[in-house]
LOVOLO-299339 format. One record per residue (C-alpha): residue number from 1; residue in three letters; y, x, z. Coordinates in steps of 0.1 Angstrom, whole numbers. Layout:
<rs>
   num   residuo       Y       X       Z
   NUM       ALA       Y       X       Z
...
</rs>
This chain:
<rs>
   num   residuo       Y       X       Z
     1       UNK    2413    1860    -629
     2       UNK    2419    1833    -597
     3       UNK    2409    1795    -611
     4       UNK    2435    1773    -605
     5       UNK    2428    1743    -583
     6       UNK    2449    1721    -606
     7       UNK    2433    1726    -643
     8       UNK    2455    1732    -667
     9       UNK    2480    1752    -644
    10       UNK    2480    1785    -655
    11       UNK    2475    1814    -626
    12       UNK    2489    1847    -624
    13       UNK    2462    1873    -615
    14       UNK    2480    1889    -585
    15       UNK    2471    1860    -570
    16       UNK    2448    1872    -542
    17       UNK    2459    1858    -512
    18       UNK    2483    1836    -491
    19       UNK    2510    1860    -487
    20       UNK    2514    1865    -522
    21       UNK    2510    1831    -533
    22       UNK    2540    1823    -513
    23       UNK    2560    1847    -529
    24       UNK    2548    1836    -567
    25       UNK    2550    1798    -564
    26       UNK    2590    1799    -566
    27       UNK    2591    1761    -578
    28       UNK    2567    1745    -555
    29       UNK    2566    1720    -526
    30       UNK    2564    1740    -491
    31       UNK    2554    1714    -473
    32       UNK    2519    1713    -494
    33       UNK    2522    1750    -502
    34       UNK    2523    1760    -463
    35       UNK    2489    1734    -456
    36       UNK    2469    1731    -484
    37       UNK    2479    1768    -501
    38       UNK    2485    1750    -537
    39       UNK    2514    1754    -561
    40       UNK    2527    1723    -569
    41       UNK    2560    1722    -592
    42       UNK    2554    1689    -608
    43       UNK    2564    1651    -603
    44       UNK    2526    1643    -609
    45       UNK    2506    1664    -588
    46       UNK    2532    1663    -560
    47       UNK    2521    1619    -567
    48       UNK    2487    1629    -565
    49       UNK    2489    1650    -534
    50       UNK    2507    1621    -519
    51       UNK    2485    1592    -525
    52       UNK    2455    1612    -518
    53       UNK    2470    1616    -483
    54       UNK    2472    1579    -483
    55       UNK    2436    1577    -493
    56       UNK    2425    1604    -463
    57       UNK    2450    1577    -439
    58       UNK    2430    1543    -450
    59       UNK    2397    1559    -446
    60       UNK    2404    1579    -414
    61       UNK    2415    1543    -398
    62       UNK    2390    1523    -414
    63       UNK    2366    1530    -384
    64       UNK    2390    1519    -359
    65       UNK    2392    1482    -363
    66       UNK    2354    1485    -361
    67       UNK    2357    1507    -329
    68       UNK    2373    1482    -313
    69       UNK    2358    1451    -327
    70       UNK    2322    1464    -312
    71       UNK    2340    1472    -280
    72       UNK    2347    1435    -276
    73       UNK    2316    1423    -284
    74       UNK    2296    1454    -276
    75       UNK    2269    1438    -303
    76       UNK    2274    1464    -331
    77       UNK    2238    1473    -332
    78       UNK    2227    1436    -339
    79       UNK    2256    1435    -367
    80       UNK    2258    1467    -382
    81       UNK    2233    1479    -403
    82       UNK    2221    1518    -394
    83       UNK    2213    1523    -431
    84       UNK    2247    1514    -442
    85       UNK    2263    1547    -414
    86       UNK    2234    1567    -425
    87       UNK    2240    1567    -461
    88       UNK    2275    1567    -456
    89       UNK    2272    1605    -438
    90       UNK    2248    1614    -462
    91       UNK    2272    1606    -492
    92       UNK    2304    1628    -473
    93       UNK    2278    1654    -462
    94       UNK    2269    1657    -500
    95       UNK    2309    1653    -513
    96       UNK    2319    1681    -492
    97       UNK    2293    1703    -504
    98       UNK    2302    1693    -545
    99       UNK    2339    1695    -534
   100       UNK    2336    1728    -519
   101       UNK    2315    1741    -550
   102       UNK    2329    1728    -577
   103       UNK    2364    1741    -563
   104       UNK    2378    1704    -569
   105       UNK    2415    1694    -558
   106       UNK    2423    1706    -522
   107       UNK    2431    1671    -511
   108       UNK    2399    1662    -521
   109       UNK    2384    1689    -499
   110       UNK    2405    1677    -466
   111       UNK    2400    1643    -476
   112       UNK    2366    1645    -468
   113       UNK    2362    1660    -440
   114       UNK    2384    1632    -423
   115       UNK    2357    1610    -441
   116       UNK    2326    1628    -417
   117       UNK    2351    1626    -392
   118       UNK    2348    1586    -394
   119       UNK    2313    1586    -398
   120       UNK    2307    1602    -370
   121       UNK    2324    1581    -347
   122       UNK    2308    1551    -360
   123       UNK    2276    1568    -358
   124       UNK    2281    1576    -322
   125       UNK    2293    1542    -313
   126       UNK    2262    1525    -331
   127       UNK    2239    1549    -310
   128       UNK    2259    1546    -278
   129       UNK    2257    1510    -275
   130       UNK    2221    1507    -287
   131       UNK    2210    1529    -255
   132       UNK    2237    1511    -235
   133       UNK    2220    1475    -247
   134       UNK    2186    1487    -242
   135       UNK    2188    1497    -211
   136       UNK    2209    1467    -202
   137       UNK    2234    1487    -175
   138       UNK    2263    1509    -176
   139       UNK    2252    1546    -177
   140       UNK    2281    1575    -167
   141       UNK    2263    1602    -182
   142       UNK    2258    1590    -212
   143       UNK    2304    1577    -213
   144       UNK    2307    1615    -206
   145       UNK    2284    1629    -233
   146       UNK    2306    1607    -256
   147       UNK    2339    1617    -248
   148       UNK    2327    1652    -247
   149       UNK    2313    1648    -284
   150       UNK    2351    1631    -295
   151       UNK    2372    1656    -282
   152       UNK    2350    1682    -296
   153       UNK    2353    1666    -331
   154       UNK    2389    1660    -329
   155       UNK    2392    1698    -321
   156       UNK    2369    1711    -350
   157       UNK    2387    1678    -372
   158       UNK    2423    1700    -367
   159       UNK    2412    1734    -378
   160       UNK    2385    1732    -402
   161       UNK    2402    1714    -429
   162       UNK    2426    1748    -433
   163       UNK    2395    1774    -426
   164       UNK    2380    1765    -456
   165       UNK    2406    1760    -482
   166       UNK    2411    1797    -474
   167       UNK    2372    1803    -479
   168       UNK    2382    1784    -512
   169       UNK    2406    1810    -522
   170       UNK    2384    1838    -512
   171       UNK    2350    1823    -533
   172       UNK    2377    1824    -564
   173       UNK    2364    1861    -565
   174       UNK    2329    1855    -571
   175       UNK    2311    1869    -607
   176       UNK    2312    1844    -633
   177       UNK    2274    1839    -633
   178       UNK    2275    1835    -595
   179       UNK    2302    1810    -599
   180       UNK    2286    1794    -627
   181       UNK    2255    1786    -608
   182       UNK    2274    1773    -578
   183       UNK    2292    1751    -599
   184       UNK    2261    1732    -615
   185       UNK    2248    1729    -576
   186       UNK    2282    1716    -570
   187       UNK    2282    1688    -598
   188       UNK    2242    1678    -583
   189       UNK    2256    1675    -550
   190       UNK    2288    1653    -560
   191       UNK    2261    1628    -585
   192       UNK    2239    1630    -547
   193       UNK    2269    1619    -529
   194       UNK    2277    1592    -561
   195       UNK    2241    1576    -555
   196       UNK    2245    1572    -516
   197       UNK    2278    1563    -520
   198       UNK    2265    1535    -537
   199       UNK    2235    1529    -519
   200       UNK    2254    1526    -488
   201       UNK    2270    1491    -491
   202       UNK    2234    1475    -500
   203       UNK    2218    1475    -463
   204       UNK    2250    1459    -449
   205       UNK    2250    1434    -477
   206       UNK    2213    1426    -471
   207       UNK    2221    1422    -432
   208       UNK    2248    1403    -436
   209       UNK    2226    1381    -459
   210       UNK    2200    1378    -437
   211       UNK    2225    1367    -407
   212       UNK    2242    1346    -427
   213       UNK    2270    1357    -408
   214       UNK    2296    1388    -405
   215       UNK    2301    1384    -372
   216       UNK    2303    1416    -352
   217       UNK    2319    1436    -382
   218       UNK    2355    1443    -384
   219       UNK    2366    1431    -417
   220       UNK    2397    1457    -416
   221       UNK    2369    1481    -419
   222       UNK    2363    1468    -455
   223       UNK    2398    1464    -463
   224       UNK    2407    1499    -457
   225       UNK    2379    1518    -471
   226       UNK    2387    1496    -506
   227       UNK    2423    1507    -500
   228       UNK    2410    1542    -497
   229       UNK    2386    1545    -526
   230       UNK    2414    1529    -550
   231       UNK    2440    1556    -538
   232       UNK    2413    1586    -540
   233       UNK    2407    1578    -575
   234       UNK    2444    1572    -586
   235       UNK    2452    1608    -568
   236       UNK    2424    1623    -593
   237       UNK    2434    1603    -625
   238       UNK    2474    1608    -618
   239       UNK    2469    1644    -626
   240       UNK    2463    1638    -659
   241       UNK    2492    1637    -677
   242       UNK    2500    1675    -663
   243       UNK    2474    1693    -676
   244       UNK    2475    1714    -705
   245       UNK    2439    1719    -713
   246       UNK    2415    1693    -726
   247       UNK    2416    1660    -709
   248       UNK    2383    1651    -715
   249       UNK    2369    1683    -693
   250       UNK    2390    1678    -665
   251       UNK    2376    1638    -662
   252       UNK    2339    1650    -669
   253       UNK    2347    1674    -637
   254       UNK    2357    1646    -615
   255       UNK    2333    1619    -631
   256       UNK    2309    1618    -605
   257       UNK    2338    1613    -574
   258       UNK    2353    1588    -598
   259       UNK    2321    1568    -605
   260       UNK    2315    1566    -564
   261       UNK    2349    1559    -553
   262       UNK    2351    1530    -580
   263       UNK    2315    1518    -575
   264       UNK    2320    1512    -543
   265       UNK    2355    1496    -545
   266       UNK    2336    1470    -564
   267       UNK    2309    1467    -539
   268       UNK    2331    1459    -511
   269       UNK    2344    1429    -531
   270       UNK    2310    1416    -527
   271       UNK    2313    1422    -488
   272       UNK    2346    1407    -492
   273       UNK    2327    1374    -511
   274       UNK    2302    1371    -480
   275       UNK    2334    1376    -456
   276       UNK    2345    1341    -473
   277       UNK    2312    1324    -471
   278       UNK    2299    1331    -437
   279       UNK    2336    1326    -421
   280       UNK    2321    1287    -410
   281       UNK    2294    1305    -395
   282       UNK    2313    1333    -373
   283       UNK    2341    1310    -362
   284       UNK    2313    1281    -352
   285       UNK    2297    1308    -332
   286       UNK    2327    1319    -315
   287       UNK    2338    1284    -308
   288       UNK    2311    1271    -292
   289       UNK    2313    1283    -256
   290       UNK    2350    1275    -257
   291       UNK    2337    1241    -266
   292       UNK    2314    1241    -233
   293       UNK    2341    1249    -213
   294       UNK    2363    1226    -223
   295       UNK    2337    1198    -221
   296       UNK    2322    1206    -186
   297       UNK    2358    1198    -166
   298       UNK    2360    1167    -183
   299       UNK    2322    1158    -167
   300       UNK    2333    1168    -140
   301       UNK    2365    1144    -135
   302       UNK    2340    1115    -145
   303       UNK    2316    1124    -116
   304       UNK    2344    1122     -91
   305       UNK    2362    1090    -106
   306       UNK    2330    1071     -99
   307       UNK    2326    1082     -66
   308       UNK    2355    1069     -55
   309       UNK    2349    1038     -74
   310       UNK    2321    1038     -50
   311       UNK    2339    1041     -21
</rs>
């Protein structure tokens, strides 16, 4: 008998592939029916579906005010810290993995795939302008290699996401002891993803700290991912009141994901705190040629006044 994706829906055993689950979900949403292949007759997972789209949006253009901010400054090596991105990827590379094997909410699954998505342009941006800096001149081949490596990305970004919630569907047929086992590696991949979740936000903090500044980082960046995490958790807990099993199973399911998503919603505030403090700091810095420039004319007019005194 097929698992349903949303406990506590029940799940008719005919249910064997697309075609037919088409035909059987009478009730439910096409619109989330035809891309994510779930039955969804109900004002609270239809909400849940919804707001973890929201959540996929927020942390799909998280990375862009950050794109652009280290485009204008092209400093984002000197104000991002490379432990904060590589913890980051480590975390989604590890959610994916316990998504995918504990068979968790679809959203979930697409959800975080747009979250590598993000990572890896960040990534590449942090790597392409520390070459670029170190070698202190514009290189073509290396403007090339990234576009190439975007476009690929975006392509693999628009058809993986539906490749493997079919897989999904097809794993459903597994033996229960096969299952079973690829469950537990499931949950120790999404408690993995928990701890380098939370990791992650500790090497920017401590860079940050140790600048005394935030200069360089797009605080949109922040903004969004908190805006994120807080949706992704409310499209998790808003199932709740449809289910018709035990409460208390479904939320020991999704701990781990819940745990991370919320652990780092509160470590952002603390990002958000430095943010606050170090503003004095960023805005001196970026005042200060301005200042330069606006004092050097005025030298300039005294010079020639007392020449012509002279004269």
């Amino acid at each position: 008998m097929a698992i349903a994706r949303f406990p506590g829906k029940s799940v008719d055993a005919n249910w064997s592939s697309p075609t037919v689950d088409r035909f059987l979900c009478v009730n439910g949403t096409p619109w989330i029916l035809y891309l994510l292949e779930e039955c969804v007759d109900n004002v609270w997972e239809y909400s849940s579906v919804v707001v973890g789209l929201v959540s996929m949006c927020c942390i799909l253009l998280s990375c862009l005010p950050q794109v652009h901010e280290s485009y204008l400054n092209g400093k984002v090596d000197e104000a991002m810290s490379f432990g904060f991105l590589l913890f980051l990827f480590s975390a989604d590379i590890t959610n994916f993995a316990g998504c995918y094997l504990t068979r968790q909410l679809p959203i979930q699954v697409v959800a975080v795939i747009f979250y590598i998505f993000s990572d890896l342009i960040l990534i590449s941006q942090f790597i392409y302008y520390k070459i670029k800096n170190n070698l202190n001149r514009e290189n073509p081949v290396l403007k090339w290699l990234c576009c190439l490596w975007c476009g690929a990305g975006t392509l693999l970004l628009l058809v993986l996401p539906k490749l493997i919630i079919d897989n999904i569907k097809t794993s459903e047929s597994l033996t229960p002891t096969s299952s079973k086992s690829l469950e537990v590696s499931g949950y120790i991949c999404g408690y993995l993803a928990t701890v380098f979740y939370l990791s992650s936000r500790f090497p920017q903090l401590y860079k940050n700290f140790q600048r005394q500044s935030t200069e360089g980082t797009s605080y949109l960046l922040f903004v969004l991912a908190m805006m994120g995490n807080g949706t992704y958790s409310l499209s998790i807990i808003m199932v709740l009141p449809a289910l018709k099993d035990s409460k208390k199973n479904f939320i020991f399911k999704h701990l781990a994901w819940l745990i991370g998503s919320m652990g780092v919603l509160i470590l952002d505030f603390f990002v958000t705190i430095q943010y606050v403090v170090y503003r004095k700091n960023n805005s001196g810095r970026r005042h200060t040629p301005l200042a330069a420039l606006e004092v050097e004319p005025l030298m300039y007019e005294e010079d020639e006044l007392s020449v012509l005194e002279q004269t």
